[in-house]
C-alpha positions, -999 to +999 in steps of 0.1 A: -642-386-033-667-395-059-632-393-086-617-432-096-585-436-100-569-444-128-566-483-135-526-482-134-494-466-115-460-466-113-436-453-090-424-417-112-393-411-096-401-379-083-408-373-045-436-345-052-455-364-077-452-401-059-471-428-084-486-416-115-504-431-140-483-454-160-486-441-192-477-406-179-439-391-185-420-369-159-395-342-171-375-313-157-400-284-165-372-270-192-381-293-217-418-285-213-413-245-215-386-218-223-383-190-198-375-155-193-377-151-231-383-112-228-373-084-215-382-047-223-353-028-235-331-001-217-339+023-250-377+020-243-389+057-238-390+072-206-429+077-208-438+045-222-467+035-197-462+005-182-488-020-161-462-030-138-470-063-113-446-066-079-443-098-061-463-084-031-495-082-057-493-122-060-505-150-049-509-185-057-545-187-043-557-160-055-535-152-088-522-112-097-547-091-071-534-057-088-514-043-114-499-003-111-499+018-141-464+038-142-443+055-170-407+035-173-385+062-165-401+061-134-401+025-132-383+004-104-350-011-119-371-042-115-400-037-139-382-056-167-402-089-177-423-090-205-454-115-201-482-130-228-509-147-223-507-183-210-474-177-191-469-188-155-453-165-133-432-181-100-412-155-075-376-170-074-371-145-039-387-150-010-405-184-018-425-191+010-449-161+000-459-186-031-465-157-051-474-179-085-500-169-107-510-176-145-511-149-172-543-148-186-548-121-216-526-094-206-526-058-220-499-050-245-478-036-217-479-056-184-442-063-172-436-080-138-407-081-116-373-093-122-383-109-092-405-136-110-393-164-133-419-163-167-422-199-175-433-197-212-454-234-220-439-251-253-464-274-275-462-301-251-473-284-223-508-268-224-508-235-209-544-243-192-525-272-173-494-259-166-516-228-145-526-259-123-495-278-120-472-246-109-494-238-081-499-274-067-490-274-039-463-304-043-446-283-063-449-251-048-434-272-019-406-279-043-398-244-049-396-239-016-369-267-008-343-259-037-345-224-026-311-213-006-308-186+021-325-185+056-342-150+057-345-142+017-345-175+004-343-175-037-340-197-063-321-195-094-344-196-122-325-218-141-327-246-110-361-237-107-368-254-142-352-283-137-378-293-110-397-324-130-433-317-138-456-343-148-460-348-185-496-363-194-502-365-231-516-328-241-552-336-248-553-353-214-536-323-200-565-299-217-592-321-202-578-319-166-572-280-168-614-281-181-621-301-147-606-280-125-619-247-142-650-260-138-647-275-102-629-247-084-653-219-100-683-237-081-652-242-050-649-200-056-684-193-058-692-215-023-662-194-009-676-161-023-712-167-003-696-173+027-677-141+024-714-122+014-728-139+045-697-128+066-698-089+054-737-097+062-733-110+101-709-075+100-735-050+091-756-067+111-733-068+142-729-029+137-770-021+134-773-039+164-749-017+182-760+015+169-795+004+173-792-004+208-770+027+221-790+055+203-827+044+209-821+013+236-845-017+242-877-002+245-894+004+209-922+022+225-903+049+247-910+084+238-884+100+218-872+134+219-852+151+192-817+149+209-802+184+188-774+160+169-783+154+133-764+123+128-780+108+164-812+120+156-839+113+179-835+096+208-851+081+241-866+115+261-851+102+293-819+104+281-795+129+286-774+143+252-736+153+258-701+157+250-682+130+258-662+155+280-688+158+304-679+117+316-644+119+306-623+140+325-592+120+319-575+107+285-542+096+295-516+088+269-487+065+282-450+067+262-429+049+233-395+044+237-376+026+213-384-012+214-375-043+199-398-056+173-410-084+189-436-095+211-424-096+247-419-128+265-440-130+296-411-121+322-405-090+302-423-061+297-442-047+264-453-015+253-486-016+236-490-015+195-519+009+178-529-028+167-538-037+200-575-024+198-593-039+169-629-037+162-637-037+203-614-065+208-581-058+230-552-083+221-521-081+244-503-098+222-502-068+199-471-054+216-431-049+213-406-055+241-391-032+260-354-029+264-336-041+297-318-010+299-355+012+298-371+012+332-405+004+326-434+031+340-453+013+362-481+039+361-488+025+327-493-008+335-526-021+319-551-033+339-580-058+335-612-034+332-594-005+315-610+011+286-581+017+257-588+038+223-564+039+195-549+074+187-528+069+160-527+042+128-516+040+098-550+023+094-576+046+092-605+015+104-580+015+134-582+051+144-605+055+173-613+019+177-622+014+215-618-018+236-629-029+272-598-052+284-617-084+297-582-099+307-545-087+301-511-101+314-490-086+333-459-064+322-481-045+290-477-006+292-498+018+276-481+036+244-486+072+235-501+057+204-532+043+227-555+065+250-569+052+287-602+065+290-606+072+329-644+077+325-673+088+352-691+065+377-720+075+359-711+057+324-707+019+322-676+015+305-685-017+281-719+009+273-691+037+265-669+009+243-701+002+224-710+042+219-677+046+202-685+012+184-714+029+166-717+040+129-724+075+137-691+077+164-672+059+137-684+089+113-681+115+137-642+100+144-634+095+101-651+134+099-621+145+124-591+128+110-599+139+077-606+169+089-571+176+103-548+187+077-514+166+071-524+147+104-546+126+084-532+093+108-545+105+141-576+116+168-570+145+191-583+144+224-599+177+217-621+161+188-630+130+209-639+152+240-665+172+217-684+137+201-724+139+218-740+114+224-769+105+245-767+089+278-793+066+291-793+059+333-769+035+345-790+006+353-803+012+313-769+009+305-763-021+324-791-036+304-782-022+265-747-034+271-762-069+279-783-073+251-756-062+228-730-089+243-756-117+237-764-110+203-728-097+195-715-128+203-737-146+186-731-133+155-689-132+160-699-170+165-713-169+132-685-153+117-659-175+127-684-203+116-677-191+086-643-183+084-636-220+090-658-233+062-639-212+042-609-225+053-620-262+047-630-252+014-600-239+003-584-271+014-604-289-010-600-268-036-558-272-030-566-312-023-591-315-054-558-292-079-533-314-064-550-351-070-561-340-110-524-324-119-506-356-106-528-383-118-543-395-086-574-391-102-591-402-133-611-371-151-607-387-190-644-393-189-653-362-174-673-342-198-687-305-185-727-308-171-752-292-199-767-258-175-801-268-167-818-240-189-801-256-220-813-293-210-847-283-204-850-262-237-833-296-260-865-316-238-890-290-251-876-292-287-878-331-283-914-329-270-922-306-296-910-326-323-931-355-311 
C-alpha cells in the first residue's frame, strides 16, 4: 500500500480493532450514538404512504438497493422505525446477511424494519465515519459473534451497542470518511466497467449465436427469404421448419415430494427447473428423493441428453435448453424439465444453440406471456410450432463448432472478469477496514484538484504573466 502508518500504536483492548493509534479512544458504540429514538405511532392514519425498507433490500456492500411505497394500514406489523439522514441501519435478525447500510437524505417518510437497530451518531461521532465503521468488516464480524441462536441468530439491540467502536477525534474522523468517499467511488467506478464489459462479452456471446444458426459461416451464400419475419432471410440451402418436424418426442419425467436438499451421491435426485441455465446443465441443481419413493429408472439422465426447462418462476429460465456434457449418476428428470428426443437429422449441440438464439428466446417470452394465468410455463404445443431453418448435418457439425470456440472464449472472458471484480471488492473491504481502525495514516490526505480545474488555474497563471 502506498498509505504510512501512523507513527504510534497501542494495544486498544478490543479484539476487532487490535492496535490503534495511540492518541485514539475506544468506547462501547452507546456513548457515541442514541438508538431506536423513533417510532411511527399506532394513531398514524391508515393511508399515510409509507417508503417502507425490509431487511432483504440491504446490504452492507451495496447499501438500501430498494425501498416499497405502501399505505400503513397495509403495512407489515414491522414497518415501524423512523430514519434521518446520517443514521446507520444494522439487522439485529439474521446477522450473517450483513444487511447494514447508512441513511443518506431520506424522504420524509422512509421507515425500515423493526428488524434493524437505527444507530443515531451523537456530536462525537461523525455520521460520514460512523457509515464506514459499521460496515467494516471487523465489526460486522462482531455483530455476528454476540448474536445468539443457530438458525435465526439475533442480537439484542441494546448488546449490539455496547460493541466498542473506535473513537478518533471528530475532525480526524471527517477526514477518513473524505478518503474513503473518494477512494471507493474510483474502487465503484473500476467495478462498474467490468460489469459494462461483462453485459458486453454477453451481447456479444448471443450475436454470435444467433449469427451463426440463422445465416451460418459463409457470408457469401445465397440467401433466400425463409417466410418467418423474425428469422428473416436465410441460407437458400436450408430447409425452414417447425421444430416438430425433428422432434417427435418431448418427454416430461415426474415430481414427487422431496427433501430440500441436494442428494448425496449414493442417493438419488430429481432434477430442479434451475438445472438448465443459460445452456449450461448443473446436476447439482437437484433435491433428494425419499427412500421410501422408488426412483423411475426410465428417467435417469444421461450424458448427451438434451433438457429444456418447462416451468420457472424465472421467466430468463423458461425454455432455456442444455446439452448434458457429463452428469452423475442417480439424477431423474422432473416434470418441470423436458427431454428432447430429437431426429438423426439435427445435431443436438446445433439444436441447444437454435433455442439459444434471440429470436427462439422471443419466440419462447411471446408464448408464455401469451398464455393467460400460466404466465410461469412453455407448452409442448408452443415449442413444437417455433421454425427455424435447418442447415445439412455436416453444416451443423461445423456452426456448432465455431460457436463452441468463440463461446468459450468469451465465457473465459466473463469469468475474467468476475474475478477482478471480486479482487476489487476485496480491496475496497481491505482499503475501509485499514482507514476506520487506524492502520493507516490519511491526516495529510487532501482530495486531488480534477485535471480540468488544474489546467484552467495554469492558464490563469500564464495569463497573468
Amino acid at each position: 500500500g502506498k498509505y504510512a502508518a501512523y507513527p504510534e500504536y497501542k494495544d486498544s483492548g478490543v479484539e476487532w480493532l487490535g492496535d490503534t493509534p495511540t492518541h485514539w479512544g475506544a468506547k462501547p458504540l452507546k456513548f457515541l450514538c442514541t438508538y431506536n429514538d423513533e417510532v411511527l405511532a399506532d394513531s398514524v392514519s391508515d393511508d399515510y404512504e409509507i417508503e417502507y425498507v425490509d431487511i432483504g433490500s440491504v446490504s452492507a456492500t451495496e447499501g438500501v438497493t430498494k425501498t416499497e411505497s405502501m399505505v400503513f394500514g397495509k403495512a407489515p406489523s414491522r414497518a415501524r422505525r423512523i430514519v434521518r439522514d446520517g443514521d446507520v441501519i444494522i439487522s439485529t435478525v439474521r446477522t450473517y446477511l450483513e444487511a447494514i447500510a447508512p441513511i443518506d437524505n431520506p424522504p420524509e417518510n422512509l421507515v425500515v424494519s423493526t428488524g434493524f437497530a437505527v444507530i443515531r451518531p451523537n456530536r462525537l461521532l461523525h455520521k460520514g465515519y460512523a457509515a464506514y465503521c459499521l460496515r467494516a468488516s471487523g465489526f460486522i464480524k462482531e455483530v455476528v459473534a454476540q448474536s445468539v441462536g443457530i438458525s435465526y441468530p439475533a442480537i439484542n439491540a441494546s448488546d449490539l451497542v455496547n460493541i466498542k467502536a473506535p473513537e478518533p477525534m471528530f475532525d480526524e474522523q471527517e477526514k477518513i470518511a473524505k478518503f474513503l468517499d473518494h477512494e471507493t467511488a474510483k474502487i465503484d467506478t473500476l467495478i462498474e466497467k467490468q460489469q459494462q464489459l461483462i453485459k458486453l462479452l454477453k451481447e456479444k456471446r448471443q450475436a454470435v449465436i444467433s449469427h451463426a444458426v440463422t445465416k451460418g459461416l459463409n457470408p457469401n451464400a445465397p440467401l433466400r427469404d425463409s417466410g418467418v419475419e423474425w428469422l428473416g432471410e436465410v441460407p437458400e440451402h436450408w430447409t425452414p421448419l417447425q421444430i416438430r418436424r425433428v422432434l417427435p418426442v418431448m418427454e416430461q419425467g415426474k415430481s414427487p415430494d422431496c427433501e430440500n436438499k441436494v442428494a448425496e451421491v449414493h442417493e438419488w435426485g430429481v432434477l430442479k427447473t434451475s438445472c438448465v441455465n443459460n445452456g449450461v446443465y448443473n446436476s447439482d441443481a437437484n433435491k433428494t428423493l425419499p427412500n421410501e419413493i422408488a426412483p423411475f429408472p426410465q428417467y435417469e439422465v444421461k450424458n448427451g441428453d438434451i433438457l429444456m426447462s418447462r416451468a420457472s418462476g424465472s421467466i430468463n429460465l423458461i425454455g432455456s435448453v442444455a446439452y448434458v456434457y457429463e452428469t452423475r449418476p442417480k439424477i431423474l428428470l422432473s416434470d418441470k424439465v423436458f427431454r428432447l428426443h430429437l431426429s438423426s437429422q439435427v445435431n443436438r449441440l446445433f439444436f441447444s444453440y437454435v433455442m439459444r438464439s434471440s429470436f427462439m428466446r422471443s419466440n419462447i417470452g411471446r408464448a408464455i406471456s401469451g398464455a393467460e394465468g400460466m404466465a410461469n410455463n412453455i407448452t409442448k404445443g408452443a415449442v413444437i410450432g417455433f421454425r427455424f431453418a435447418l442447415p445439412p448435418l455436416k453444416e451443423q457439425e461445423a456452426i456448432t463448432g465455431f460457436i463452441s470456440e468463440k463461446v468459450n472464449k468469451l465465457d473465459e472472458l466473463v469469468l475474467k472478469s468476475k474475478f477482478a471484480i471480486e479482487l476489487i471488492k476485496e480491496r475496497r473491504t481491505a482499503l475501509i477496514s485499514a482507514a476506520v481502525t487506524g492502520k493507516i495514516d490519511v491526516r495529510g490526505w487532501v482530495a486531488p484538484v480534477p485535471p480540468s480545474a488544474r489546467d484552467a488555474a495554469q492558464n490563469n497563471q500564464q495569463a497573468a504573466t
